[in-house]
The first five atom37 places (N, CA, C, CB, O) and aatype in JSON, in Angstrom:
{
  "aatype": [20, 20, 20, 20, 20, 20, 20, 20, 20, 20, 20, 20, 20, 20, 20, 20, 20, 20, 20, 20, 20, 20, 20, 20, 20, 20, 20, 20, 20, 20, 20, 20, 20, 20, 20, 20, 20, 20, 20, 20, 20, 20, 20, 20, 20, 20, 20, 20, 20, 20, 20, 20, 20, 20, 20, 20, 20, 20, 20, 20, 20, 20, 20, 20, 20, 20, 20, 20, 20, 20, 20, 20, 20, 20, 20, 20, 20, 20, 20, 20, 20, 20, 20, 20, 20, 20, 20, 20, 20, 20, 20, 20, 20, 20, 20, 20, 20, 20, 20, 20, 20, 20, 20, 20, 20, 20, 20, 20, 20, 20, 20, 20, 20, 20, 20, 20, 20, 20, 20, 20, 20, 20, 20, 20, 20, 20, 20, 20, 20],
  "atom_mask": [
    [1, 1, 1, 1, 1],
    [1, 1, 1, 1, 1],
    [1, 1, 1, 1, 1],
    [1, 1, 1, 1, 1],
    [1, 1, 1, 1, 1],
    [1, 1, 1, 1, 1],
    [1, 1, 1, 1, 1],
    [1, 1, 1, 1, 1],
    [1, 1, 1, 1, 1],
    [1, 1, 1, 1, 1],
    [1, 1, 1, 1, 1],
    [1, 1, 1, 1, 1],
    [1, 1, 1, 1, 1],
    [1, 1, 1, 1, 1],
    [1, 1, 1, 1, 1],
    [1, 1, 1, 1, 1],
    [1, 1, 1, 1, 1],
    [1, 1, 1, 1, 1],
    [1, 1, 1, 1, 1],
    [1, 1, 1, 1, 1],
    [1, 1, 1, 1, 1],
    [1, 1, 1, 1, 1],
    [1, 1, 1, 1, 1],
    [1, 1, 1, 1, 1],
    [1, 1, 1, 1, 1],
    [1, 1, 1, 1, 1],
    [1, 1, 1, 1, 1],
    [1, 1, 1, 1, 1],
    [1, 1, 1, 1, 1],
    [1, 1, 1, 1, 1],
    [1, 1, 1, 1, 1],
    [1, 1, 1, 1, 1],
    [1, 1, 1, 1, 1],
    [1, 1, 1, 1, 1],
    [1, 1, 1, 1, 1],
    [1, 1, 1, 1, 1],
    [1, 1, 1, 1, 1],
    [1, 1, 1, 1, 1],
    [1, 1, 1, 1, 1],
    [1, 1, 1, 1, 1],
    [1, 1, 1, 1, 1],
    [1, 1, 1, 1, 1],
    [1, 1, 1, 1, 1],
    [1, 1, 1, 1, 1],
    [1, 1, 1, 1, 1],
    [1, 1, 1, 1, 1],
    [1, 1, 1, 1, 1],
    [1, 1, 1, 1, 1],
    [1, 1, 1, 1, 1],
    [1, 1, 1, 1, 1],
    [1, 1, 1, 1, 1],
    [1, 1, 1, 1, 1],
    [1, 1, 1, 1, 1],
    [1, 1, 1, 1, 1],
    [1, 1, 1, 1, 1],
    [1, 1, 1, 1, 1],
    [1, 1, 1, 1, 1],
    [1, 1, 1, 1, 1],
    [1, 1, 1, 1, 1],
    [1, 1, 1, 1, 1],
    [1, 1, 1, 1, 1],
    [1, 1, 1, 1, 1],
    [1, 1, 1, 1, 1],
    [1, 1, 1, 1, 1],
    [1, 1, 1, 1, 1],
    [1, 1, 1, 1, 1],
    [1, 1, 1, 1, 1],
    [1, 1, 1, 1, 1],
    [1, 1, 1, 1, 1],
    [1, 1, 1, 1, 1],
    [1, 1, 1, 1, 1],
    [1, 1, 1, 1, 1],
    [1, 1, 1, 1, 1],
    [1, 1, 1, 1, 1],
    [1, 1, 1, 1, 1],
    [1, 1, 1, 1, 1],
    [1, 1, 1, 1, 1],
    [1, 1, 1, 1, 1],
    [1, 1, 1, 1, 1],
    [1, 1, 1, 1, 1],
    [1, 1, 1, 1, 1],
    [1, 1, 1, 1, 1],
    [1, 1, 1, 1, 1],
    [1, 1, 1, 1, 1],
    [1, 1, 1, 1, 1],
    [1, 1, 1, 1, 1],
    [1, 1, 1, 1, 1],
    [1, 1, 1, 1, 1],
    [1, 1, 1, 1, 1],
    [1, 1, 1, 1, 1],
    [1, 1, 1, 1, 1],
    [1, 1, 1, 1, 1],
    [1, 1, 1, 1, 1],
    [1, 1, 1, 1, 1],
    [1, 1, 1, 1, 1],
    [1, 1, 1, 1, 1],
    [1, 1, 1, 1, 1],
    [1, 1, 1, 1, 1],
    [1, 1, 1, 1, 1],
    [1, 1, 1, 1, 1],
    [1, 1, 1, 1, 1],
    [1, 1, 1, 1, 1],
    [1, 1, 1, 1, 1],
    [1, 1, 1, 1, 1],
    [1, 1, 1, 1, 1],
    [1, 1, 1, 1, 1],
    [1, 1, 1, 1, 1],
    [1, 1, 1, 1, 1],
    [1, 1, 1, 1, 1],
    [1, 1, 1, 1, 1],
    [1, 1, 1, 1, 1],
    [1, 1, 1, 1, 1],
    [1, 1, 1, 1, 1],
    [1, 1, 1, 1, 1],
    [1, 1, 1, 1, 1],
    [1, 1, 1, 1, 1],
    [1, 1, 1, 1, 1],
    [1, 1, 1, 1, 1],
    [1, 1, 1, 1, 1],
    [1, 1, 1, 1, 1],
    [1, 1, 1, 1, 1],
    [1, 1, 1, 1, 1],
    [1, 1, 1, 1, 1],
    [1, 1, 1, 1, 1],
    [1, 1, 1, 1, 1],
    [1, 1, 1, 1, 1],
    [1, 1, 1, 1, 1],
    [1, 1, 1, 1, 1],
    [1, 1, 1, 1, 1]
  ],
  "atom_positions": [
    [[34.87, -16.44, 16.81], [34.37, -17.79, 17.02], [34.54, -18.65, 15.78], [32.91, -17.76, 17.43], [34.85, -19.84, 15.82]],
    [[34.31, -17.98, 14.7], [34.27, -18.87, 13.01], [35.83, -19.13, 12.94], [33.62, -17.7, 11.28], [36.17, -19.91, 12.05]],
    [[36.61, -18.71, 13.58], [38.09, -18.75, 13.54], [38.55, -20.0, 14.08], [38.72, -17.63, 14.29], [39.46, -20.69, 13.61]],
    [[37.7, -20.3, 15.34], [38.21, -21.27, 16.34], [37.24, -22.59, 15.86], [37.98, -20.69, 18.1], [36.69, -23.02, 16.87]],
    [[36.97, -23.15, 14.99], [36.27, -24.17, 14.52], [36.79, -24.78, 13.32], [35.03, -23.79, 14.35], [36.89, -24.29, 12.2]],
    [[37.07, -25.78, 13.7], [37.79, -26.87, 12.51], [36.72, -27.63, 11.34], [38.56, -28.32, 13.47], [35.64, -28.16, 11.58]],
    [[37.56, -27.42, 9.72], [36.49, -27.81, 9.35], [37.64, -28.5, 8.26], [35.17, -26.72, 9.04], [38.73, -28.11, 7.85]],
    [[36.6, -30.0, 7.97], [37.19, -31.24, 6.76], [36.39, -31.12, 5.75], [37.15, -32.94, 7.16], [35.16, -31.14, 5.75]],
    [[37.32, -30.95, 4.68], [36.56, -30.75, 3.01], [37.2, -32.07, 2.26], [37.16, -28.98, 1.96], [38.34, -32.1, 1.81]],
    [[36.03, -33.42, 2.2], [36.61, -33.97, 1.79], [35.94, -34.18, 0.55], [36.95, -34.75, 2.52], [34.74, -34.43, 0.65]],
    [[36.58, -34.12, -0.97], [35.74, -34.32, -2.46], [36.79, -34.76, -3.06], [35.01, -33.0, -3.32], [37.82, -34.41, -2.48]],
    [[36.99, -35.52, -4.19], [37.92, -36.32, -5.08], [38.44, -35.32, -6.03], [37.21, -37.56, -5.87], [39.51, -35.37, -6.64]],
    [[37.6, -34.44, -6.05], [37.95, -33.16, -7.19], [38.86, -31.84, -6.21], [36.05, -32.34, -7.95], [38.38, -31.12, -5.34]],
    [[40.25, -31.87, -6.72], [41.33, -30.64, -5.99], [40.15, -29.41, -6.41], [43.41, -30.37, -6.95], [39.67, -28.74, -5.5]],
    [[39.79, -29.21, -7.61], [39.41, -28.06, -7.86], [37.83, -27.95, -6.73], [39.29, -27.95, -9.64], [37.52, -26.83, -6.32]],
    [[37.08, -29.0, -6.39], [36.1, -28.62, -5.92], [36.2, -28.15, -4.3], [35.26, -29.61, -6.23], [35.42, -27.43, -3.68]],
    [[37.82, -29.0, -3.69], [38.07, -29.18, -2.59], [38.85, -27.52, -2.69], [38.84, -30.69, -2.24], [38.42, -26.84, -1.76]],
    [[39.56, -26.98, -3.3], [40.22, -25.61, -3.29], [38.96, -24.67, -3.14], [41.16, -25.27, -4.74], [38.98, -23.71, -2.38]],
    [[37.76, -25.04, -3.97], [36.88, -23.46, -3.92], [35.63, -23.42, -2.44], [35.68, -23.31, -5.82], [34.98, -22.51, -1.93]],
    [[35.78, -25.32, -2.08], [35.25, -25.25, -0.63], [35.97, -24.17, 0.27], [35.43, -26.68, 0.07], [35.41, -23.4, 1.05]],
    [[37.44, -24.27, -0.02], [39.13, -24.11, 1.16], [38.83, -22.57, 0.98], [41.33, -24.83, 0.4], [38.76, -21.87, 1.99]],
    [[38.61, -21.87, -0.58], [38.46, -20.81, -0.57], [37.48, -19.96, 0.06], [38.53, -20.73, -1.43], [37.63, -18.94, 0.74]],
    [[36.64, -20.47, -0.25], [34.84, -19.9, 0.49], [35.0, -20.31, 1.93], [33.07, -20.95, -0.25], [34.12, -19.62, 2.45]],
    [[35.6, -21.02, 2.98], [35.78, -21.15, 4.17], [36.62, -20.1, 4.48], [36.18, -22.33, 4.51], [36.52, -19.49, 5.55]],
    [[37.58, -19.8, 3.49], [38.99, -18.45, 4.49], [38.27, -17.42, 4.29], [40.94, -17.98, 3.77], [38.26, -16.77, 5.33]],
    [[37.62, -16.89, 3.44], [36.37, -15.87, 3.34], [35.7, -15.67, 3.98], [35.62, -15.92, 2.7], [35.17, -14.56, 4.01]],
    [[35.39, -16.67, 4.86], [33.9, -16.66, 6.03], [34.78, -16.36, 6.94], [32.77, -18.22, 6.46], [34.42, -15.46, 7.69]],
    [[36.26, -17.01, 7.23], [36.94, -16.71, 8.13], [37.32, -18.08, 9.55], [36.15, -15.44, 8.48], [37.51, -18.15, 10.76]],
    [[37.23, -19.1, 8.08], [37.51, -20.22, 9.13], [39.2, -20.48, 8.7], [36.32, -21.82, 8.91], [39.73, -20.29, 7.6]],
    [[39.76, -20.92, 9.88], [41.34, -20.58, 10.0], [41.95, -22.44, 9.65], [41.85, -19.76, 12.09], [42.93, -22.87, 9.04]],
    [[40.96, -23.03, 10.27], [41.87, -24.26, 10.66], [40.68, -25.45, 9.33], [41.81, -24.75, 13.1], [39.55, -25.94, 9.4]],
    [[41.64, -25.45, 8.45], [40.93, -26.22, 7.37], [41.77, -27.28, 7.14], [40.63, -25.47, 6.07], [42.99, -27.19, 7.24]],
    [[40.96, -28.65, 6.74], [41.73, -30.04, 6.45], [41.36, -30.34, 4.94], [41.19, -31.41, 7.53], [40.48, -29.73, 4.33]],
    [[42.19, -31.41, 4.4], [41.48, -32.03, 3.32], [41.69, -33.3, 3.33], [41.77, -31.57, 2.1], [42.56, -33.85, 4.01]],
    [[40.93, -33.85, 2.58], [40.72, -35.1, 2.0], [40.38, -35.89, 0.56], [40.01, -35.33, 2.61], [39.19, -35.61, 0.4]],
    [[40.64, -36.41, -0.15], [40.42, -37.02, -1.26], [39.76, -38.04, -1.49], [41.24, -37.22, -1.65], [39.44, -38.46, -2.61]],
    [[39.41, -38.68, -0.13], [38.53, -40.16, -0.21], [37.59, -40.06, 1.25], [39.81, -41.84, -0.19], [37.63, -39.29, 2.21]],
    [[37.0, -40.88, 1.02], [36.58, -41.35, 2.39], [37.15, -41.94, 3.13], [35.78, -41.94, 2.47], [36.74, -41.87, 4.29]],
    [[38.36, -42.79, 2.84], [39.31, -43.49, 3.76], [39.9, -42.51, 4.44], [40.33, -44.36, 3.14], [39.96, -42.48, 5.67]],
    [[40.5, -41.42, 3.47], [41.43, -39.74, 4.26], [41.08, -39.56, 4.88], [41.62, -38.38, 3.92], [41.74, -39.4, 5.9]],
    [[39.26, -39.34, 4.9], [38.58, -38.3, 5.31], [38.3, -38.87, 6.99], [37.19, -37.98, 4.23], [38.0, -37.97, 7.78]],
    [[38.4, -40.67, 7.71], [38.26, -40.97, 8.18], [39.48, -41.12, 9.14], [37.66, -41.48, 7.7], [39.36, -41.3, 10.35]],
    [[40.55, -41.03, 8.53], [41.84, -41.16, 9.78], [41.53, -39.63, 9.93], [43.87, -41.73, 9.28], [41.02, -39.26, 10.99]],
    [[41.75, -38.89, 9.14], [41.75, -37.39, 9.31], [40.79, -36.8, 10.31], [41.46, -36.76, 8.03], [41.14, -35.66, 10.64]],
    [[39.89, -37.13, 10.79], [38.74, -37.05, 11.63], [39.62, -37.98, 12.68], [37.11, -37.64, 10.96], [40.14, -37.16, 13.44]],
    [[39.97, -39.13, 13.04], [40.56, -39.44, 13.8], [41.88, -38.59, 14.63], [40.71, -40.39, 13.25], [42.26, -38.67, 15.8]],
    [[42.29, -37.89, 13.64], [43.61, -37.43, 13.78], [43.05, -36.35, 14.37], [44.6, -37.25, 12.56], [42.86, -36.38, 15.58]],
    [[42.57, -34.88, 13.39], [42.0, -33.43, 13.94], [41.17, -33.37, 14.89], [41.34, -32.69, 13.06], [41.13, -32.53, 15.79]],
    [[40.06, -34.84, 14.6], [38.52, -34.14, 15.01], [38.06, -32.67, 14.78], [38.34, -34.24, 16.49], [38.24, -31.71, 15.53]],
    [[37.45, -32.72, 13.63], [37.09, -31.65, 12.72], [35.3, -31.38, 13.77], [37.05, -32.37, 10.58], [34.6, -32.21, 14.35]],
    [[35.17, -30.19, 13.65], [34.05, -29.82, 14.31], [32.75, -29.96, 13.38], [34.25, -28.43, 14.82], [31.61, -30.17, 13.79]],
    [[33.24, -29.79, 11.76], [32.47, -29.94, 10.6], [33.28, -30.68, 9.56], [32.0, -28.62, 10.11], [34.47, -30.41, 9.62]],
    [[32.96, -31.51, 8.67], [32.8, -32.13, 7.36], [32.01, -32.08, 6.85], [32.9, -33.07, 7.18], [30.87, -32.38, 7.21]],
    [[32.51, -31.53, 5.46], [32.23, -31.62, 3.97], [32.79, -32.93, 3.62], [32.89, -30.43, 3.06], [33.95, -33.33, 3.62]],
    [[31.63, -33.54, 3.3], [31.73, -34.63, 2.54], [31.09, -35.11, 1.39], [31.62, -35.33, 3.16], [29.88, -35.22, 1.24]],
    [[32.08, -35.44, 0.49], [31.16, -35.53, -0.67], [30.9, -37.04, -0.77], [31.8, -34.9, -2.07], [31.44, -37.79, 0.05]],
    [[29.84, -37.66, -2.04], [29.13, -38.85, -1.88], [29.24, -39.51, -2.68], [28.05, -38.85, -1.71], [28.5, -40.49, -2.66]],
    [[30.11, -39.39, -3.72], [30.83, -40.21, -4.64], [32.37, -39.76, -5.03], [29.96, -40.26, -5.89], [33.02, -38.79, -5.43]],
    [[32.52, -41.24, -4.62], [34.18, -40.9, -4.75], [34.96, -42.52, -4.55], [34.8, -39.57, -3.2], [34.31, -43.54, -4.3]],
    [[36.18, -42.48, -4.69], [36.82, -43.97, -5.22], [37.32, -44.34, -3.41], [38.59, -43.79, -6.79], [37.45, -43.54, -2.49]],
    [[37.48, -45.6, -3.42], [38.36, -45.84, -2.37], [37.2, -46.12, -1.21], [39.47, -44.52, -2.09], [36.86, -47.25, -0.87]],
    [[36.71, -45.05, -0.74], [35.62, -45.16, 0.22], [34.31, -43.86, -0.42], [36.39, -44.79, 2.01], [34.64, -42.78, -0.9]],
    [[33.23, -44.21, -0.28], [32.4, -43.46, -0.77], [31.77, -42.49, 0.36], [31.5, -44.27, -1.48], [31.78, -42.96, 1.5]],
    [[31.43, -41.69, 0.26], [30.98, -41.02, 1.5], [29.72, -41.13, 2.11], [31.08, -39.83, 1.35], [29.24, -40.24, 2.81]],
    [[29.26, -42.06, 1.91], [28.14, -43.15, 2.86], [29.06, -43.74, 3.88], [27.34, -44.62, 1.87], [29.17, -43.27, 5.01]],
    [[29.59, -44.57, 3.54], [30.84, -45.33, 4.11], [31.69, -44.42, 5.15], [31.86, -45.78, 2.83], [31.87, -44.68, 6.34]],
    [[32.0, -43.69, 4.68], [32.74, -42.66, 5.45], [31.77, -42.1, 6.48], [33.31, -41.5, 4.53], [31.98, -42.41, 7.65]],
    [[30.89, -41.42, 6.23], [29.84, -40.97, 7.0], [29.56, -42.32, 8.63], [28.34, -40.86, 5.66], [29.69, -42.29, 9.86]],
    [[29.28, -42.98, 7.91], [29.1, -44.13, 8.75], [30.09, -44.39, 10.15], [29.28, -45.26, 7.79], [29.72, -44.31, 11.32]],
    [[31.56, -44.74, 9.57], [32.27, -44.54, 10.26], [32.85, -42.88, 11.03], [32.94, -45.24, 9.62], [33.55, -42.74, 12.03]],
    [[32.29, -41.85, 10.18], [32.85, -40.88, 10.89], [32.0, -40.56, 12.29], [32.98, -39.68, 9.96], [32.45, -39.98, 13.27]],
    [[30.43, -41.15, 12.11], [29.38, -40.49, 12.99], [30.02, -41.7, 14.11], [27.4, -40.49, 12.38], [30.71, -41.19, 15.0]],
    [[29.92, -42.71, 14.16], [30.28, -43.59, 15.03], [31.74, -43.26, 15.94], [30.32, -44.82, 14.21], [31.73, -43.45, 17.16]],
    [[32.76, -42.86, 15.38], [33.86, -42.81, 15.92], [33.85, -41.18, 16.56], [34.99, -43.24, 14.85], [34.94, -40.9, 17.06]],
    [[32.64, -39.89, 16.65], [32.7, -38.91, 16.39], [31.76, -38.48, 16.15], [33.31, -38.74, 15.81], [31.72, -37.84, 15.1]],
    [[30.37, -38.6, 17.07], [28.74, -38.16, 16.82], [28.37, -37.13, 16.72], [27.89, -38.44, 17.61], [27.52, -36.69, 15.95]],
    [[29.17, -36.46, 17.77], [29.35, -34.67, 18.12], [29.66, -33.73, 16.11], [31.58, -34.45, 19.62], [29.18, -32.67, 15.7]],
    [[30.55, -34.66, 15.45], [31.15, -33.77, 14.45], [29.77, -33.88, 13.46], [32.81, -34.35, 13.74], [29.14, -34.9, 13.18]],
    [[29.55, -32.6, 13.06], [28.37, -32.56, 11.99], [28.93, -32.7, 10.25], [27.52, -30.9, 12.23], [29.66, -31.97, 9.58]],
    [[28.4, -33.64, 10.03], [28.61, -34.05, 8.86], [27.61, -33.4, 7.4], [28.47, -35.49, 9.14], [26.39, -33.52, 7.25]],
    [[28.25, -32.95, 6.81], [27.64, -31.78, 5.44], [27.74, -33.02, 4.32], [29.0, -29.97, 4.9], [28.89, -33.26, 3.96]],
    [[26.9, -33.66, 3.85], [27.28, -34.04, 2.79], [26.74, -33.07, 1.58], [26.92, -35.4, 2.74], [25.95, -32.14, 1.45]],
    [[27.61, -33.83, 0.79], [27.58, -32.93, -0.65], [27.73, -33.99, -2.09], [29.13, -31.69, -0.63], [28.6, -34.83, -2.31]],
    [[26.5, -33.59, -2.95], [27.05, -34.19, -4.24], [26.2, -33.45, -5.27], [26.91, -35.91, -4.36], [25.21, -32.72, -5.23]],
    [[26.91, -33.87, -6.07], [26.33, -33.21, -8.08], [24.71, -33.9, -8.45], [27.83, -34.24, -9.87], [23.93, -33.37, -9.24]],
    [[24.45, -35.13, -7.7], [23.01, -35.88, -8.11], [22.35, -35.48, -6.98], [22.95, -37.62, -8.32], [22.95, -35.29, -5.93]],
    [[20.94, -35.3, -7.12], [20.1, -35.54, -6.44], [19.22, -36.97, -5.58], [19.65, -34.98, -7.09], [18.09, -37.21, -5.15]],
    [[20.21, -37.47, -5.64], [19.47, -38.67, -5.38], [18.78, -38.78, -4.26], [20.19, -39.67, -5.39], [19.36, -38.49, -3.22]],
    [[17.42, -39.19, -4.21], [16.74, -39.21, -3.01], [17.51, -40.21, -2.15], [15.25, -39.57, -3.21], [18.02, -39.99, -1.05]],
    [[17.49, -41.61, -3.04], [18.07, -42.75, -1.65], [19.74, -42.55, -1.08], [18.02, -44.66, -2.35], [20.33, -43.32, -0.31]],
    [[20.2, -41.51, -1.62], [21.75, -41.17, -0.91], [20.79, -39.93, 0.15], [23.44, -40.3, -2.4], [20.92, -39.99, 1.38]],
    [[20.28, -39.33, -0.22], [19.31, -38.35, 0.93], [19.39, -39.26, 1.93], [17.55, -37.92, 0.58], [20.33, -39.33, 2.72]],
    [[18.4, -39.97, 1.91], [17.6, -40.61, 2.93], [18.87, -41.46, 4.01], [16.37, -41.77, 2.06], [18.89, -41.36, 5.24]],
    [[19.92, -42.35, 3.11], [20.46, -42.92, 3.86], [21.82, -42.32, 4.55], [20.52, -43.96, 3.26], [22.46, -42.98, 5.37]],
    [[22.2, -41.05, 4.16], [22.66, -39.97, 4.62], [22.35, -39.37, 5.87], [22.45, -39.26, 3.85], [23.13, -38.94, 6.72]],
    [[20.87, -39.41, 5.89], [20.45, -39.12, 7.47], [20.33, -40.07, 8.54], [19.23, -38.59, 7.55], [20.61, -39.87, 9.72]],
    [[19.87, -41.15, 8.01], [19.46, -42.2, 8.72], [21.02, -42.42, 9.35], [18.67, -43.47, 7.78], [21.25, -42.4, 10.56]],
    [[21.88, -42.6, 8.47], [23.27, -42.7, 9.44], [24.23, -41.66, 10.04], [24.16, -43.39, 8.77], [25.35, -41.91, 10.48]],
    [[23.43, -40.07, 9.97], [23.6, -38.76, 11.3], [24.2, -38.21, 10.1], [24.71, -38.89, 13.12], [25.43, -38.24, 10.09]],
    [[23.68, -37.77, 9.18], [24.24, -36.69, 8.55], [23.42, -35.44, 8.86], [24.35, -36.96, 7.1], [22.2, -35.34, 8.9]],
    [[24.56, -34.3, 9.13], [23.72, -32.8, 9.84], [23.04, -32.33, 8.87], [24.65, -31.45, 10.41], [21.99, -31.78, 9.18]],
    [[23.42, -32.38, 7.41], [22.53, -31.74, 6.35], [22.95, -32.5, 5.16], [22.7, -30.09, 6.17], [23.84, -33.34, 5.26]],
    [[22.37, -32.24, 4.03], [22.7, -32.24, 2.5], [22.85, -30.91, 1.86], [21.62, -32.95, 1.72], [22.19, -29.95, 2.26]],
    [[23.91, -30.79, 0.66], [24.46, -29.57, -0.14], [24.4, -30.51, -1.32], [26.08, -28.79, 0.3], [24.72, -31.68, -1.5]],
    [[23.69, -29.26, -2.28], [23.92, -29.91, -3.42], [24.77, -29.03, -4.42], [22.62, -30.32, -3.97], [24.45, -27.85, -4.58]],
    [[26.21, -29.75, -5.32], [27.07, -29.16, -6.25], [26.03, -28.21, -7.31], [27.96, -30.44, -7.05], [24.84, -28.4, -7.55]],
    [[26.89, -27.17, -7.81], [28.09, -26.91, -7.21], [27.32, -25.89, -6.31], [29.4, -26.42, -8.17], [26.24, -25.31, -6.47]],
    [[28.84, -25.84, -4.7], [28.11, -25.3, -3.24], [28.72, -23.82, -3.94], [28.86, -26.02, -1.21], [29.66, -23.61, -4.72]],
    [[27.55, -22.75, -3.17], [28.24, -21.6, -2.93], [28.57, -20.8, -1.56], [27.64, -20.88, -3.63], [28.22, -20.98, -0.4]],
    [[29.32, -19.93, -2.14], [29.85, -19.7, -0.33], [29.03, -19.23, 0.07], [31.04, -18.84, 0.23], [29.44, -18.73, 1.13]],
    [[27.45, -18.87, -0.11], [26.36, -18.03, 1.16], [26.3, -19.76, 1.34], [24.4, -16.68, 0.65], [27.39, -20.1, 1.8]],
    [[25.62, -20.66, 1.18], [25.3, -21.71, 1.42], [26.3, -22.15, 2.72], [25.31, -22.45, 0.16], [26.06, -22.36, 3.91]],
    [[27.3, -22.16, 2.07], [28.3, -22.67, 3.21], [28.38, -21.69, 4.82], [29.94, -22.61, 2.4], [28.37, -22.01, 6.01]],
    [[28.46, -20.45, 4.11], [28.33, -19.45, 5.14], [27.09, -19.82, 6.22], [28.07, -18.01, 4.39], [27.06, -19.77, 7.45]],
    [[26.15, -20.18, 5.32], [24.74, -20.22, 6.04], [24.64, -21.72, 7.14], [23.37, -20.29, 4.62], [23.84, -21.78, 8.07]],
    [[25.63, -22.85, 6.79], [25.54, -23.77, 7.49], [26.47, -23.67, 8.75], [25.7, -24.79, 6.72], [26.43, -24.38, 9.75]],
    [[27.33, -22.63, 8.47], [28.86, -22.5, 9.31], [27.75, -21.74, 10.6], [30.62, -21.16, 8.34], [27.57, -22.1, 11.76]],
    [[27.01, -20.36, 9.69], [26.2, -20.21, 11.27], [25.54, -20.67, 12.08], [25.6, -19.65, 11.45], [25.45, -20.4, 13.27]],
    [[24.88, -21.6, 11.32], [24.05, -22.74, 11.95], [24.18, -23.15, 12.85], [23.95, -23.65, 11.53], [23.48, -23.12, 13.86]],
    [[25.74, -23.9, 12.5], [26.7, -25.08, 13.8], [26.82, -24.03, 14.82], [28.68, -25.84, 13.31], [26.51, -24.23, 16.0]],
    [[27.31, -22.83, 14.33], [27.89, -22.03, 15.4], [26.52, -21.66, 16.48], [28.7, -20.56, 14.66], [26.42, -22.03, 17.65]],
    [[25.59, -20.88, 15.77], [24.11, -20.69, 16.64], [24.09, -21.65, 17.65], [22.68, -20.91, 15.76], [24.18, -21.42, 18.86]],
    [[23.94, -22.99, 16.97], [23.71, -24.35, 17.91], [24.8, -24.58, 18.94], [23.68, -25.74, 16.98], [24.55, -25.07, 20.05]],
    [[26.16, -24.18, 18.51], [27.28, -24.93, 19.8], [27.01, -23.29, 20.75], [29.72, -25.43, 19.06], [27.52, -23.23, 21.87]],
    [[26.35, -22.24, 20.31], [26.1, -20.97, 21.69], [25.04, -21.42, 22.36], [25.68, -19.26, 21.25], [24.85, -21.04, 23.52]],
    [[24.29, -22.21, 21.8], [22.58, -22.2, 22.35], [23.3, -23.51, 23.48], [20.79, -22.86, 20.73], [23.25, -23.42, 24.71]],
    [[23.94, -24.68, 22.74], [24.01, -26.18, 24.19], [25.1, -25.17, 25.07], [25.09, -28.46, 23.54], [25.14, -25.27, 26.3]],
    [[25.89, -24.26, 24.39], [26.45, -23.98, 25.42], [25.86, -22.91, 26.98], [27.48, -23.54, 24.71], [26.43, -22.74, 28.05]],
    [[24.92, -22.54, 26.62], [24.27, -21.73, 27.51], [23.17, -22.59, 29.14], [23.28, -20.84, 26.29], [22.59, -21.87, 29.95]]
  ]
}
């Protein structure tokens, strides 16, 4: 099942976006995207429809508020992970308010990730029943 689920890692940093890519083929997810902005990260969701995004919350071009925004709207179903290095409460708050599935805070590790991948999955067996 972790095989058959598409997932978008989008962060400005190659190195942060490679050790997401890495810790996903580990868990055993097959079909991985990337992105560098929030603009990417938004055709790219247009294009795949990713079942999950990683998204991170600062970044050039489009920020991943912005992105978020447009990804939940075009794509409500896809659960959105944001991710960043600050804690900021008011990126928290307005993160959810516009359908983000969770917050991750840098740097992620792969139980973390592991632990959200089961999550989605638990949840798409449970609507599916």
């Amino acid at each position: 099942m972790q095989g058959e689920l598409s997932v978008l890692v989008c962060d400005d940093s190659e190195i942060i976006r490679k050790q997401f890519i890495d810790s996903l083929k580990t868990i055993g997810i097959n079909n991985i995207y990337e992105a560098k902005d929030g603009k990417e990260a938004v055709i790219a969701c247009l294009k795949k429809k990713p079942d999950i995004v990683f998204l991170d919350i600062i970044m050039p071009n489009m920020d991943g508020i912005a992105a978020l925004k447009e990804i939940h709207q075009l794509h409500p179903q896809t659960k959105v992970i944001m991710a960043s290095s600050t804690t900021g409460q008011a990126h928290l708050k307005k993160s959810r308010l516009l359908g983000a599935y969770s917050f991750i805070q840098k740097p992620i590790s792969e139980s973390v990730i592991r632990d959200i991948i089961e999550k989605v999955l638990h949840e798409n067996e449970s609507a599916s029943l």
